[in-house]
C-alpha positions as protocol buffer text, in pm:
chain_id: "A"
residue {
  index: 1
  type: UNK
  ca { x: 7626 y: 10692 z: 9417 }
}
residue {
  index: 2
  type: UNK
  ca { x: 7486 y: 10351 z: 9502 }
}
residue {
  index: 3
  type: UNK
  ca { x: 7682 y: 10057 z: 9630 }
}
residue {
  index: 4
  type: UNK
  ca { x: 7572 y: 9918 z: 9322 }
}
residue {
  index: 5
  type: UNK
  ca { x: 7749 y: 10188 z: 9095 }
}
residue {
  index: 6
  type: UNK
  ca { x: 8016 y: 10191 z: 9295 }
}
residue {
  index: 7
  type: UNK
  ca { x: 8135 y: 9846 z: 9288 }
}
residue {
  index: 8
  type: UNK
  ca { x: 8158 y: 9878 z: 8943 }
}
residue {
  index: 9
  type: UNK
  ca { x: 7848 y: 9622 z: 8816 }
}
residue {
  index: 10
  type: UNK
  ca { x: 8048 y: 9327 z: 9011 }
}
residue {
  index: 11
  type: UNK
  ca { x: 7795 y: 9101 z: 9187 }
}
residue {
  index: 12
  type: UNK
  ca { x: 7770 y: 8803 z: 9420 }
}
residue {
  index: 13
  type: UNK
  ca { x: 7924 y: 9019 z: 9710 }
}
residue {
  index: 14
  type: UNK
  ca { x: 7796 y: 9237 z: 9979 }
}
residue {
  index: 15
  type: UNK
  ca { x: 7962 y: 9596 z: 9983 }
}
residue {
  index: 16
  type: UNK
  ca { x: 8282 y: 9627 z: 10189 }
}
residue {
  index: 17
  type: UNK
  ca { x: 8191 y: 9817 z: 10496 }
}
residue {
  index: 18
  type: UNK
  ca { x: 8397 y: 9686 z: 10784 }
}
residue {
  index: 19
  type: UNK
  ca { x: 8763 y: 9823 z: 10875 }
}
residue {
  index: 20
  type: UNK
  ca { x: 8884 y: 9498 z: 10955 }
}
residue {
  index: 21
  type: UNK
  ca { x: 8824 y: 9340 z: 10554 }
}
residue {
  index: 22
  type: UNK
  ca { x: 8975 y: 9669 z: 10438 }
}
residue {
  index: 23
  type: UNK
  ca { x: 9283 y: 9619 z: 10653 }
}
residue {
  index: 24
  type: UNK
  ca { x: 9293 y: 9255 z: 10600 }
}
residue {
  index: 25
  type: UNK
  ca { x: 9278 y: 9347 z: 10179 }
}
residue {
  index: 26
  type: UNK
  ca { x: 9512 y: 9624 z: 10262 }
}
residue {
  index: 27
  type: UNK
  ca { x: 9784 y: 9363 z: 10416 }
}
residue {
  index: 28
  type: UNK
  ca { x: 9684 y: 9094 z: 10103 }
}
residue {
  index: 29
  type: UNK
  ca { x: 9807 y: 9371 z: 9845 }
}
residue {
  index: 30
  type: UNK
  ca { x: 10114 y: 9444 z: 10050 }
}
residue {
  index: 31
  type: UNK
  ca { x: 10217 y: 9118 z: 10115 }
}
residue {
  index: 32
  type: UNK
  ca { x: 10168 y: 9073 z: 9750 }
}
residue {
  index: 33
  type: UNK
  ca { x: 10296 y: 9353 z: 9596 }
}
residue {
  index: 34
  type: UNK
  ca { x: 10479 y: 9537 z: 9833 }
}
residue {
  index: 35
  type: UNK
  ca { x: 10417 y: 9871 z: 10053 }
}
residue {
  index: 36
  type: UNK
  ca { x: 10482 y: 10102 z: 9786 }
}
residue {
  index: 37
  type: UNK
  ca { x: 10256 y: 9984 z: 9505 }
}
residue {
  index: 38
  type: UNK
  ca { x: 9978 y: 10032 z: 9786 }
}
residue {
  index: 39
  type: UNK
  ca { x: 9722 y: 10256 z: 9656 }
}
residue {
  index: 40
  type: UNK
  ca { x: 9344 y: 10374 z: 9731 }
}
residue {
  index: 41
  type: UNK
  ca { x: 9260 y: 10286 z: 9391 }
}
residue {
  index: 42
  type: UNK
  ca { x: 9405 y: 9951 z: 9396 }
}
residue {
  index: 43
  type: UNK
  ca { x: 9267 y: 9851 z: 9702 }
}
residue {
  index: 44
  type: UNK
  ca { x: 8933 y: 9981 z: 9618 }
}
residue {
  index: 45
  type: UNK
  ca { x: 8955 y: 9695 z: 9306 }
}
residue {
  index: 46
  type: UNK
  ca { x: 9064 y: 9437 z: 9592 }
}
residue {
  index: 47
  type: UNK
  ca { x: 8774 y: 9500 z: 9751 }
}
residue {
  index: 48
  type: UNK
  ca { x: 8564 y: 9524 z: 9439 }
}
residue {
  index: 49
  type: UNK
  ca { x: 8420 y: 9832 z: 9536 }
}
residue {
  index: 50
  type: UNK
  ca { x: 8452 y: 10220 z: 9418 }
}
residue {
  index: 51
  type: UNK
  ca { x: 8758 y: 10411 z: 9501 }
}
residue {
  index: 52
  type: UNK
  ca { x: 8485 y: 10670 z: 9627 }
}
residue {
  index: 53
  type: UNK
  ca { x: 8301 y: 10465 z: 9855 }
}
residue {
  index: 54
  type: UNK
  ca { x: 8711 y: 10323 z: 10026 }
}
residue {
  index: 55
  type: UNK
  ca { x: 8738 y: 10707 z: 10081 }
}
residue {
  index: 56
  type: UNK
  ca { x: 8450 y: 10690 z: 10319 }
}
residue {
  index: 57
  type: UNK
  ca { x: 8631 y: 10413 z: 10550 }
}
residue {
  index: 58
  type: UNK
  ca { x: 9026 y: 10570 z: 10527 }
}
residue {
  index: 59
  type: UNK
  ca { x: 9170 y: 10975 z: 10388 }
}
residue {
  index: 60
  type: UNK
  ca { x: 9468 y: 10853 z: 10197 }
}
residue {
  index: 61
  type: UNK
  ca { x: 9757 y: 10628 z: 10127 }
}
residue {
  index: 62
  type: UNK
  ca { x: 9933 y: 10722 z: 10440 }
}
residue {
  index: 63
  type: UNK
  ca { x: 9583 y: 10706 z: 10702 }
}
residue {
  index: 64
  type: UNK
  ca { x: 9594 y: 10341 z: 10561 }
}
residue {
  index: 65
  type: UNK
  ca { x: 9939 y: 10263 z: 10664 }
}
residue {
  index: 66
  type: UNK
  ca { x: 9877 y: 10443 z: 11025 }
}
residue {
  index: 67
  type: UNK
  ca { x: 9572 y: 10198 z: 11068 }
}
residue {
  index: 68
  type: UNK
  ca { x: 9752 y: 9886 z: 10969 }
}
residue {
  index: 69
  type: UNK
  ca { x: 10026 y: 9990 z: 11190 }
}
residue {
  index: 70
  type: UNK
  ca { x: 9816 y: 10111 z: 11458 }
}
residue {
  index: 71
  type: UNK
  ca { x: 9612 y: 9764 z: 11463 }
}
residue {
  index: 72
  type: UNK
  ca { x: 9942 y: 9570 z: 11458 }
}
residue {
  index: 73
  type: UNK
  ca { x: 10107 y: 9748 z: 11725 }
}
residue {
  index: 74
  type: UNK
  ca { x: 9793 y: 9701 z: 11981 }
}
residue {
  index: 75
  type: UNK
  ca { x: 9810 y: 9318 z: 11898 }
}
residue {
  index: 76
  type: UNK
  ca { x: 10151 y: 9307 z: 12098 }
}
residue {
  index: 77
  type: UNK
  ca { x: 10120 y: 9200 z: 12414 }
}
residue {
  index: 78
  type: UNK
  ca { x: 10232 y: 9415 z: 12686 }
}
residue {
  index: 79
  type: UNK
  ca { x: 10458 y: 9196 z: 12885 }
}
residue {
  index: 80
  type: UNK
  ca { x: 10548 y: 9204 z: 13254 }
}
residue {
  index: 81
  type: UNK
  ca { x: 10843 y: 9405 z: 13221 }
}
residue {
  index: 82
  type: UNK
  ca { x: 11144 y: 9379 z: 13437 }
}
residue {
  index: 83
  type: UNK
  ca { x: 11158 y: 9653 z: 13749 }
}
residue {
  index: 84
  type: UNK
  ca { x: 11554 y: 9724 z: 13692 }
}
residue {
  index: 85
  type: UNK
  ca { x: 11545 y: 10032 z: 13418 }
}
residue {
  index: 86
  type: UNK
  ca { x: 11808 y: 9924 z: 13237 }
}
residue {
  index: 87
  type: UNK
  ca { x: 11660 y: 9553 z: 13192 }
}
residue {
  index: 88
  type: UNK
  ca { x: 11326 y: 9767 z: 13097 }
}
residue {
  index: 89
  type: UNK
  ca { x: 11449 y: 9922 z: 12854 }
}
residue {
  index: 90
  type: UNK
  ca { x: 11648 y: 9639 z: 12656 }
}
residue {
  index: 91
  type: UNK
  ca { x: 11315 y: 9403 z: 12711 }
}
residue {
  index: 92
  type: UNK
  ca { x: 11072 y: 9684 z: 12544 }
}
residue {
  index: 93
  type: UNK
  ca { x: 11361 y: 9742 z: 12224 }
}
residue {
  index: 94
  type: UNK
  ca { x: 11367 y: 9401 z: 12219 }
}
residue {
  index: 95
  type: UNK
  ca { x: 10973 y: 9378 z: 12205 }
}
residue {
  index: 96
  type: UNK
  ca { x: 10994 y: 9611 z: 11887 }
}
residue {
  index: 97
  type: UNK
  ca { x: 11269 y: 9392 z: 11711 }
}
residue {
  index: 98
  type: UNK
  ca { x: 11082 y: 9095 z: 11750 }
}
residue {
  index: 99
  type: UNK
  ca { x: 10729 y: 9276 z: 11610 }
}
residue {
  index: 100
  type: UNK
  ca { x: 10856 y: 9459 z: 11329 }
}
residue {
  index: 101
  type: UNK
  ca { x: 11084 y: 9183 z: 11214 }
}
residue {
  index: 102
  type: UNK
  ca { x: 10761 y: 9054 z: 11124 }
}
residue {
  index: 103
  type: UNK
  ca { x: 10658 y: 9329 z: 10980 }
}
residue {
  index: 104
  type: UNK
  ca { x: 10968 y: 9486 z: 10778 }
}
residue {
  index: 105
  type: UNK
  ca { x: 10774 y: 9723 z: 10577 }
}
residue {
  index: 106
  type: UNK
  ca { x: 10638 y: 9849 z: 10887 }
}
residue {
  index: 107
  type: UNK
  ca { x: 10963 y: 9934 z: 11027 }
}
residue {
  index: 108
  type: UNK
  ca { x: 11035 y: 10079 z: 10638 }
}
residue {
  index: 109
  type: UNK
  ca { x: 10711 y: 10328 z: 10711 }
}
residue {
  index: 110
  type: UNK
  ca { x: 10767 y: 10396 z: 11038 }
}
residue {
  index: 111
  type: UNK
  ca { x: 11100 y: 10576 z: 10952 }
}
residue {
  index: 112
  type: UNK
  ca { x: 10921 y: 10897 z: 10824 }
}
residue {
  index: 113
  type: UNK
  ca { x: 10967 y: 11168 z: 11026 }
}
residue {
  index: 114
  type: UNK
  ca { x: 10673 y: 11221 z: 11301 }
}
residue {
  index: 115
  type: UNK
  ca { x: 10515 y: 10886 z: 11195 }
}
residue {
  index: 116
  type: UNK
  ca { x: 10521 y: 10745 z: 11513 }
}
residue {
  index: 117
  type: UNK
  ca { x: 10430 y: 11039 z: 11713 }
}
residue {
  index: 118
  type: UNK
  ca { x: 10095 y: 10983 z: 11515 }
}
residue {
  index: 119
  type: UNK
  ca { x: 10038 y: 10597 z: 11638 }
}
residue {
  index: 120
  type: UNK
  ca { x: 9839 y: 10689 z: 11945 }
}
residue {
  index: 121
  type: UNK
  ca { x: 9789 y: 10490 z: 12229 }
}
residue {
  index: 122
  type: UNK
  ca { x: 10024 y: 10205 z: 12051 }
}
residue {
  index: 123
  type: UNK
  ca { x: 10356 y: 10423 z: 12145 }
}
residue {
  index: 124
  type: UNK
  ca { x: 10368 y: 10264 z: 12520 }
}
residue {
  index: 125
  type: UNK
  ca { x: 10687 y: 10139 z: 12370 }
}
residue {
  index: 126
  type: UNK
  ca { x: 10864 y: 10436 z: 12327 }
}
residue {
  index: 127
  type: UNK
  ca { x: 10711 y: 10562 z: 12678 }
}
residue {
  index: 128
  type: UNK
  ca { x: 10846 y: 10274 z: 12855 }
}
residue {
  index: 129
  type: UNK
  ca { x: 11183 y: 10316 z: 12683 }
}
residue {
  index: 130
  type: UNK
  ca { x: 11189 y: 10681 z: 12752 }
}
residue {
  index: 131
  type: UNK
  ca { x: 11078 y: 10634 z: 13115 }
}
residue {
  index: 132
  type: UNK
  ca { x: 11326 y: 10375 z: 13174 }
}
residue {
  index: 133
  type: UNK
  ca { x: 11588 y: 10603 z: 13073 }
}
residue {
  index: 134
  type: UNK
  ca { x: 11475 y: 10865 z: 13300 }
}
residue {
  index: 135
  type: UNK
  ca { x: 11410 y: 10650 z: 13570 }
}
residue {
  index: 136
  type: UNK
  ca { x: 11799 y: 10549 z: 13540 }
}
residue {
  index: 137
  type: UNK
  ca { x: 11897 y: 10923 z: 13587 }
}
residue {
  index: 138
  type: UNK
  ca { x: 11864 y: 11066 z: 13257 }
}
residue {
  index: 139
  type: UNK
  ca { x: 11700 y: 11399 z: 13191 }
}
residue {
  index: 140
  type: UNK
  ca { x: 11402 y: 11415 z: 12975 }
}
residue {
  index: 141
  type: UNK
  ca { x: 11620 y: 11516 z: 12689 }
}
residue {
  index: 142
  type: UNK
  ca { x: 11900 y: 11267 z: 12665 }
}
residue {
  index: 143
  type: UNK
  ca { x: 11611 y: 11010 z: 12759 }
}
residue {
  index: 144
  type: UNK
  ca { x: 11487 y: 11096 z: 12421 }
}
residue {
  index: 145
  type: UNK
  ca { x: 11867 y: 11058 z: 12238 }
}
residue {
  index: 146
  type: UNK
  ca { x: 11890 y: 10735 z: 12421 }
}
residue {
  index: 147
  type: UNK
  ca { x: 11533 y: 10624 z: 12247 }
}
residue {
  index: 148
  type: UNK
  ca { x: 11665 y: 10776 z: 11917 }
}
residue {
  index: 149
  type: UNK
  ca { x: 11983 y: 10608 z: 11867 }
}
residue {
  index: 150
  type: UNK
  ca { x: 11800 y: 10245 z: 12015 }
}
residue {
  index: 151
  type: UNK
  ca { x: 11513 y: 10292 z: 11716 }
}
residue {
  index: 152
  type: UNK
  ca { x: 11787 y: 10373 z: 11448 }
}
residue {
  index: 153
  type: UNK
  ca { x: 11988 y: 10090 z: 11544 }
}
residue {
  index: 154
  type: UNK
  ca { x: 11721 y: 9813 z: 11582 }
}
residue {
  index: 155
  type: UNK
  ca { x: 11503 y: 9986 z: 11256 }
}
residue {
  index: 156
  type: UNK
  ca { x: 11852 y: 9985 z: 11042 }
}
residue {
  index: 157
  type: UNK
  ca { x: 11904 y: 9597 z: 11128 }
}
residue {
  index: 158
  type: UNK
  ca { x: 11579 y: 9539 z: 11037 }
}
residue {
  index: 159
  type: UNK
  ca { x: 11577 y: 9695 z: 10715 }
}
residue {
  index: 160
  type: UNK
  ca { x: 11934 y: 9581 z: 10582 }
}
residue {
  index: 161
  type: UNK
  ca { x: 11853 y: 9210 z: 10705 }
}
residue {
  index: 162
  type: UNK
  ca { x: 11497 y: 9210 z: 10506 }
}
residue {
  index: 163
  type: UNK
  ca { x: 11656 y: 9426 z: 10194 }
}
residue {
  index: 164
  type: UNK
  ca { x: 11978 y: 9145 z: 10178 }
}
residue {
  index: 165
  type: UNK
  ca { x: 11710 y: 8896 z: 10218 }
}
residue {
  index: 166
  type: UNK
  ca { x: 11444 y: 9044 z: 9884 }
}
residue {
  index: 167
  type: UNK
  ca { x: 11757 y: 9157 z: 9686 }
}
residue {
  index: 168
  type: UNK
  ca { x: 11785 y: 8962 z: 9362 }
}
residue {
  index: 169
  type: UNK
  ca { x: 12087 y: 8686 z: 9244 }
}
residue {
  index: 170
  type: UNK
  ca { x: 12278 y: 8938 z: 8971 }
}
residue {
  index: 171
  type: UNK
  ca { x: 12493 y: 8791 z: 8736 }
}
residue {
  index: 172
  type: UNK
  ca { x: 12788 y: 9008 z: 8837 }
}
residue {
  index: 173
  type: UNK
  ca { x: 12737 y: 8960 z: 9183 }
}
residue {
  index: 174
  type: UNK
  ca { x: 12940 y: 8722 z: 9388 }
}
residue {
  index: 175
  type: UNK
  ca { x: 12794 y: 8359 z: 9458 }
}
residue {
  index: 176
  type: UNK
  ca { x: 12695 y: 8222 z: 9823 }
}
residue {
  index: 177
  type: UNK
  ca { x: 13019 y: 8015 z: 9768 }
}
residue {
  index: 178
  type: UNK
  ca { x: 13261 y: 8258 z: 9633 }
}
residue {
  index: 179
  type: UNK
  ca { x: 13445 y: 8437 z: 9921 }
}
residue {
  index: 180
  type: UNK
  ca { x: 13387 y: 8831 z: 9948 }
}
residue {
  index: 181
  type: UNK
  ca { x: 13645 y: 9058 z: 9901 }
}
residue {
  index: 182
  type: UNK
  ca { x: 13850 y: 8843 z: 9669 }
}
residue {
  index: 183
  type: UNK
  ca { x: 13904 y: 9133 z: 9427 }
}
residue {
  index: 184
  type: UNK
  ca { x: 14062 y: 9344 z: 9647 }
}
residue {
  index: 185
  type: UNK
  ca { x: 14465 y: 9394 z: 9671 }
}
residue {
  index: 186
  type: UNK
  ca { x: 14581 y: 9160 z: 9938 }
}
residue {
  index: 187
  type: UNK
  ca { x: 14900 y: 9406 z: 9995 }
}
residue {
  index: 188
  type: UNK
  ca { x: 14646 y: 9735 z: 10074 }
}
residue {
  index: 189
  type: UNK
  ca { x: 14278 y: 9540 z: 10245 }
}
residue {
  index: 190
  type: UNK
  ca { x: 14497 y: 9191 z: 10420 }
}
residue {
  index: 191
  type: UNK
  ca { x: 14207 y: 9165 z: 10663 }
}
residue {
  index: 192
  type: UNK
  ca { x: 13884 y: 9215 z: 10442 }
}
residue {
  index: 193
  type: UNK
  ca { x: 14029 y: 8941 z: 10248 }
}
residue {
  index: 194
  type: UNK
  ca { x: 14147 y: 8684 z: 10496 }
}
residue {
  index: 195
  type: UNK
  ca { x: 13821 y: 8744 z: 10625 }
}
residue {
  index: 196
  type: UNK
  ca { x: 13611 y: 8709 z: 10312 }
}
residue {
  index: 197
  type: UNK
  ca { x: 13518 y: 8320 z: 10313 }
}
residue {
  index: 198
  type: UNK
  ca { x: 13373 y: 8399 z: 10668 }
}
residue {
  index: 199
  type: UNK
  ca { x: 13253 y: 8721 z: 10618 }
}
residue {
  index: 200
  type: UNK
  ca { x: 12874 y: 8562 z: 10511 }
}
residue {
  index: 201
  type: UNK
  ca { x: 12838 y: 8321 z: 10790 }
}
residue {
  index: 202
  type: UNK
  ca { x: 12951 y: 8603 z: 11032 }
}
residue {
  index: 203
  type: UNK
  ca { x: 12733 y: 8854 z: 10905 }
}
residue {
  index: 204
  type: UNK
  ca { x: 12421 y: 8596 z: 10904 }
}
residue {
  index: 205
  type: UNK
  ca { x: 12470 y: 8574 z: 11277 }
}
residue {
  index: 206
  type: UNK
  ca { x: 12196 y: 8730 z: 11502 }
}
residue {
  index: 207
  type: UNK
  ca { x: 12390 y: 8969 z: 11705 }
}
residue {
  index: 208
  type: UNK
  ca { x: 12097 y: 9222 z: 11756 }
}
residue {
  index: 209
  type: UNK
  ca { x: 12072 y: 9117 z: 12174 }
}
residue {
  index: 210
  type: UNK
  ca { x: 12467 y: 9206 z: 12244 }
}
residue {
  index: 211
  type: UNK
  ca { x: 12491 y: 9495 z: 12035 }
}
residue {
  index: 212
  type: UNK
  ca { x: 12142 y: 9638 z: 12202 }
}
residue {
  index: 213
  type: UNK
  ca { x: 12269 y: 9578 z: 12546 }
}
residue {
  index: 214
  type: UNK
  ca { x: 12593 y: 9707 z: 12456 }
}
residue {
  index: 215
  type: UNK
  ca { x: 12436 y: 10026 z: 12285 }
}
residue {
  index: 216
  type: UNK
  ca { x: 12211 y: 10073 z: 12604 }
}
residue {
  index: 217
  type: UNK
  ca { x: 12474 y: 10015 z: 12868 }
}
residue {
  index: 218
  type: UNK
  ca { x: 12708 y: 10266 z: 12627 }
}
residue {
  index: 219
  type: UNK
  ca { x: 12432 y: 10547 z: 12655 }
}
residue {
  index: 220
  type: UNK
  ca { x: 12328 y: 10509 z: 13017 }
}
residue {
  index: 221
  type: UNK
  ca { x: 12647 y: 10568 z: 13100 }
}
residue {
  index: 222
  type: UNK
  ca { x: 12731 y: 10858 z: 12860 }
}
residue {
  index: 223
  type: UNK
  ca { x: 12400 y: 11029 z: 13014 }
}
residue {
  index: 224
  type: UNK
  ca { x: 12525 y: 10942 z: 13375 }
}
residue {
  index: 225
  type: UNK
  ca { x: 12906 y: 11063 z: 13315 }
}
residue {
  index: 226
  type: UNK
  ca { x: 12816 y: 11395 z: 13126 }
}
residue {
  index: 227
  type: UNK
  ca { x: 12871 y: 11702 z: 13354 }
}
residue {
  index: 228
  type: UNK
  ca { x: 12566 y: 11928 z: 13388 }
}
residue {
  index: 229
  type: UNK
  ca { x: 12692 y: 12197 z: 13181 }
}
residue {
  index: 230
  type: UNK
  ca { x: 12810 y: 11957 z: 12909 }
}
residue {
  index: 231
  type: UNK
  ca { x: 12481 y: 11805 z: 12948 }
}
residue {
  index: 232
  type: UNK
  ca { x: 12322 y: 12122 z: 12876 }
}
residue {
  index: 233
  type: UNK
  ca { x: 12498 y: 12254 z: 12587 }
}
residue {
  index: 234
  type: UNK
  ca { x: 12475 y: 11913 z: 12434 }
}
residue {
  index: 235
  type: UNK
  ca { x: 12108 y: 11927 z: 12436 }
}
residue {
  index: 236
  type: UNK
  ca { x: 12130 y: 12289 z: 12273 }
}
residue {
  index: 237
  type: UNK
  ca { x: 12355 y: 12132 z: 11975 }
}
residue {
  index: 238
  type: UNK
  ca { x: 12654 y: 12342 z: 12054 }
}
């Protein structure tokens, strides 16, 4: 097929060769349209160039993603990190909040199981979290729950914060101005509704820092307090 053909008679342009336009169209389309309605075929029209000819630069849907991932993850800067392994690790979570805030639907893709076992050289986060936790006394295994539970908590904070932010005004949805909760039986739910006038400018409130040091501090000293038998069957799952 000739780059001709395969762009589909459009002229004026050179052919798309270079990884860094695809990308760049790649992010245009998601930006635009979100993650999901990414497709090989739409950004081969992006690009005005054949679907065929994108297939030479990326496999699929999800190769795209990993590149676009990949290349945003090397772009943050390794930091000097502090030498206390408890300070490391909150720092380096901290360092992943920050990036994928920025980058939501990253965080959204990167939730697939063994995604980001396939992000190469660009996981020095998770190594730095994982060998903070071991150099804090952890074994290799709870170093790997204490990772676990940090990336649910900071990807699930993420994601509800950046879904609450794209949802849509619904008619039968409360107001910014009406209090929540103000349905509910005062008798059964007295909190919730004393509460509910508040319960928006609370909720708005970036608490991510004190609930990731409070998370970390929790599981360091879970790991450290478990016995070595309870440490053992708890890494078998009985």
């Amino acid at each position: 097929m000739s780059r001709r053909n395969a762009s589909h008679g459009r002229t004026g342009r050179p052919p798309v060769t270079s990884r860094a336009e695809i990308l760049e169209a790649a992010r245009r389309l998601i930006d635009r349209d979100g993650w999901e309605k990414l497709s090989i075929r739409r950004l081969a029209a992006e690009l005005g160039i054949g679907t065929m000819t994108l297939y030479h630069h990326v496999r699929d849907k999800e190769d795209l993603l990993l590149l676009l991932i990949t290349e945003y993850a090397d772009q943050v800067p390794q930091p000097d990190l502090p030498g206390e392994p408890r300070d490391r690790i909150v720092a380096t979570a901290t360092l992943i909040h920050d990036a994928l805030a920025a980058w939501p639907w990253a965080a959204e893709v990167l939730t697939a199981d063994g995604f980001v076992g396939r992000l190469g050289e660009s996981v020095w986060m998770v190594e730095t979290i994982v060998a903070g936790a071991i150099d804090h006394g952890c074994t290799p295994e709870q170093a790997v729950h204490v990772f676990r539970h940090i990336w649910y908590y900071t990807v699930g904070e993420i994601l509800v914060r950046a879904h609450s932010a794209q949802r849509p005004a619904d008619a039968g949805r409360p107001t910014d101005g009406d209090p929540l909760f103000s349905g509910l039986d005062t008798s059964r739910m007295p909190r919730l509704v004393a509460i509910g006038d508040r319960w928006r400018t609370l909720a708005a409130q970036d608490t991510y820092p004190q609930g990731l040091r409070a998370l970390v501090d929790g599981l360091l000293a879970q790991a450290a307090s478990a016995a070595p038998g309870e440490t053992a069957s708890a890494e078998r799952g009985e």
